[in-house]
N, C-alpha and C positions, 0 to 999 in steps of 0.2 A: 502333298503329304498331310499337312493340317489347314483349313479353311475356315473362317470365321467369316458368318454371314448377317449381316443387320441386326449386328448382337444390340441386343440394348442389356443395362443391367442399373443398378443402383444399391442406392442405404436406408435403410426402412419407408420413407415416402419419398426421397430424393433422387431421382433419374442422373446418372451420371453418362452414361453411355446412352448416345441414340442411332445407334447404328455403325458398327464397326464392320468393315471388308477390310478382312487381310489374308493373303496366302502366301504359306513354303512350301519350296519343292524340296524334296531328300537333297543335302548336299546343299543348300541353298542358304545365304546370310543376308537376313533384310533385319533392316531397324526402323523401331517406330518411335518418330519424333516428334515433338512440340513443347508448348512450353508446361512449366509447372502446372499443375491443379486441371491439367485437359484429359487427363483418363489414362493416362498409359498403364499406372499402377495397378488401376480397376480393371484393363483390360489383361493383363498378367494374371490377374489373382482370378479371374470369372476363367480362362485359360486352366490355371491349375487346381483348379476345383477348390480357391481358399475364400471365395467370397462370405460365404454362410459364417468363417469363422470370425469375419471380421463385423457381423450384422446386413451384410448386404447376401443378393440374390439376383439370378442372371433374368430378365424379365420377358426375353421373348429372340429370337435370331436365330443362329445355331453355332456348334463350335464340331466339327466333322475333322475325323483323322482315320484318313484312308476312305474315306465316304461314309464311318458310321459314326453318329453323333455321340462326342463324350459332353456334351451339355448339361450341368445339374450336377454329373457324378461328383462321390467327395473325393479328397485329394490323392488319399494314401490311392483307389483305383484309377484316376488320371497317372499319376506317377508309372505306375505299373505298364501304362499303354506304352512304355517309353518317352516322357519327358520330362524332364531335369533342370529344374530353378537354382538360381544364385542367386537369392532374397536382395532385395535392395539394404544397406547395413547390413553385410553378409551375416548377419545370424548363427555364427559359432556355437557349439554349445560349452560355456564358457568353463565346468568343470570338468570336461574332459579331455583328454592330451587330443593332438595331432592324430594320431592313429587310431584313437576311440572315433573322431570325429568323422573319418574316414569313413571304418569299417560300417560305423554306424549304416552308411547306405548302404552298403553294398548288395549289387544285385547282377543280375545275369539271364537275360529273357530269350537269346537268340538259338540258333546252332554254331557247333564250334565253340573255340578257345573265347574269352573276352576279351574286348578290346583294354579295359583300363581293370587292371589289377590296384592293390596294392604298389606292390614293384613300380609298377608302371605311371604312377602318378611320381611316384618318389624319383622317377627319370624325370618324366616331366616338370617340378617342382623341387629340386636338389634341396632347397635349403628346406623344404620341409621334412625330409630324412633327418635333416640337422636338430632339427627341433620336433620329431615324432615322440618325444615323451614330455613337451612342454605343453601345459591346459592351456587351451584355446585365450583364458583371459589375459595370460600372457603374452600373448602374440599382438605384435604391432599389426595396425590396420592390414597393410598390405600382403604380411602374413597368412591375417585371415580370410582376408580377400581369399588369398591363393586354395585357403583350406577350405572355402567355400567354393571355389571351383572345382578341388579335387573332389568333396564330398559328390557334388552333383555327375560330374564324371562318373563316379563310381557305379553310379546307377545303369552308365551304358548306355546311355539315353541316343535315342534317335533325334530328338529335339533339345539343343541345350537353350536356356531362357536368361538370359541376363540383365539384371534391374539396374540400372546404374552402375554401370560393369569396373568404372575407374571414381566414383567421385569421392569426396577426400580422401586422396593418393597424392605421397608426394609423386613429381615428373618423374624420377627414375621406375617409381615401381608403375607409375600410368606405363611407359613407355613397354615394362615387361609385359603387363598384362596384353597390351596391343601383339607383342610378340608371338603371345602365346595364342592369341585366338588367331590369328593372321595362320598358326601352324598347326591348327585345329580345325581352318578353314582347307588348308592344303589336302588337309585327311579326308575329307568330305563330309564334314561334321554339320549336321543343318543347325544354324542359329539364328535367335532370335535375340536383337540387342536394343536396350536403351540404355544410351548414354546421350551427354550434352556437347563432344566433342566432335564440331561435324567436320573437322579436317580430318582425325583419326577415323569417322563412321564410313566418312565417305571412300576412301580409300581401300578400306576392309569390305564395305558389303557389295552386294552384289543389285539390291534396290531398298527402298526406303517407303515407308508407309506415314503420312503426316496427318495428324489428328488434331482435331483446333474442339475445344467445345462435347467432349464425347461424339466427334464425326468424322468418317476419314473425309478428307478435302482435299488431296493429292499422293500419288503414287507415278514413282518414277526408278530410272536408275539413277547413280552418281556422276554420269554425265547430265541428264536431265536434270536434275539438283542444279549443276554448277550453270546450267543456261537459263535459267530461272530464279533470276534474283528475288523476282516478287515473289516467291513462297518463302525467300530465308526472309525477305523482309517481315512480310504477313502473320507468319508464323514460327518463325524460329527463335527470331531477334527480340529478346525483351525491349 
């Protein structure tokens, strides 16, 4: 479905990325791991067409979804192709409720009914019904966590994106959130995940893409992972 090819990219003269391979298939859950400061973020943000907002630019590779290249485009027509961010620091928009924050995406690209209504998130996320007229800056982290998933939901996304899908979460709401992609994944939801929890990664995804340095340096499944110590060593393990 989407392919990224010997992406390079960076921030005004600074090369961050020199070559990223990574591919999903529809329906497929792979996560891209390493440690802090090796590119994962840059590689999300050159992906969602947010690099330009932040001073940086994708410098040469490709980024193909379905085989035709969304490389360069900006964000608001990346989104449109069908793909759907959960910003790392879920990014709430702080004075609007629950259901401002929501509707705000919403969108509908395919044939037929949508998959994630309104309604449908609020099945999916009970306690946010509970609190649809509380502002965003109200809401404890995991809250918003949640509201940052509904939002992207909302979009109907073929690709959901996740930036640090759990970090500062207390254990209980880590543990929902895992729940709820694990039943996102059942659906046949394609995701893309970064998080730091490789018991939970490994478990949920289906392979794993590891980036040392802006370069991928290994690709495997979670069996392969777990017979490969010397890649958690190498690269995983601070």
């Amino acid at each position: 479905m989407i392919r990224l090819a010997g992406l390079t990219a960076g921030y005004g003269g600074s090369q961050v990325l020199f070559g990223i391979d990574l591919a999903i298939g529809a329906g497929e859950v792979v996560t891209l791991l390493g440690r802090n400061g090796m590119g994962k973020t840059t590689t999300i943000r050159a992906i969602m067409g947010l690099l330009p907002s932040v001073g940086g630019r994708i410098w040469g590779g490709d980024i193909a979804l379905d085989g035709a290249s969304v490389a360069g485009l900006p964000a608001h027509k990346v989104a449109r192709q069908g793909l759907g961010l959960v910003p790392e620091g879920r990014q709430v928009f702080p004075t609007l409720t629950v259901e401002e924050n929501l509707l705000a995406t919403a969108a509908h690209r395919g044939p037929g009914a949508p998959r994630w209504t309104l309604p449908a998130v609020y099945d999916f996320f009970p306690r946010l019904r509970e609190r649809r007229h509380n502002p965003g800056a109200k809401l404890s982290g995991g809250e918003q966590q949640m509201v940052a998933i509904g939002r992207a939901l909302m979009t109907n996304p073929r690709l959901l994106i996740l930036d640090e899908a759990t970090e500062g979460l207390a254990p209980l709401i880590r543990a929902e959130i895992w729940h709820v992609l694990a039943q996102l994944k059942a659906e046949g939801q394609a995701i893309l995940l970064i998080d730091k929890n490789l018991a939970a990664v490994t478990r949920l995804a289906d392979r794993h893409v590891v980036i040392e340095k802006g370069r991928t340096v290994w690709t495997g499944t979670s069996a392969d992972l777990a017979a490969a110590p010397q890649v958690r060593d190498s690269y995983l393990h601070l």
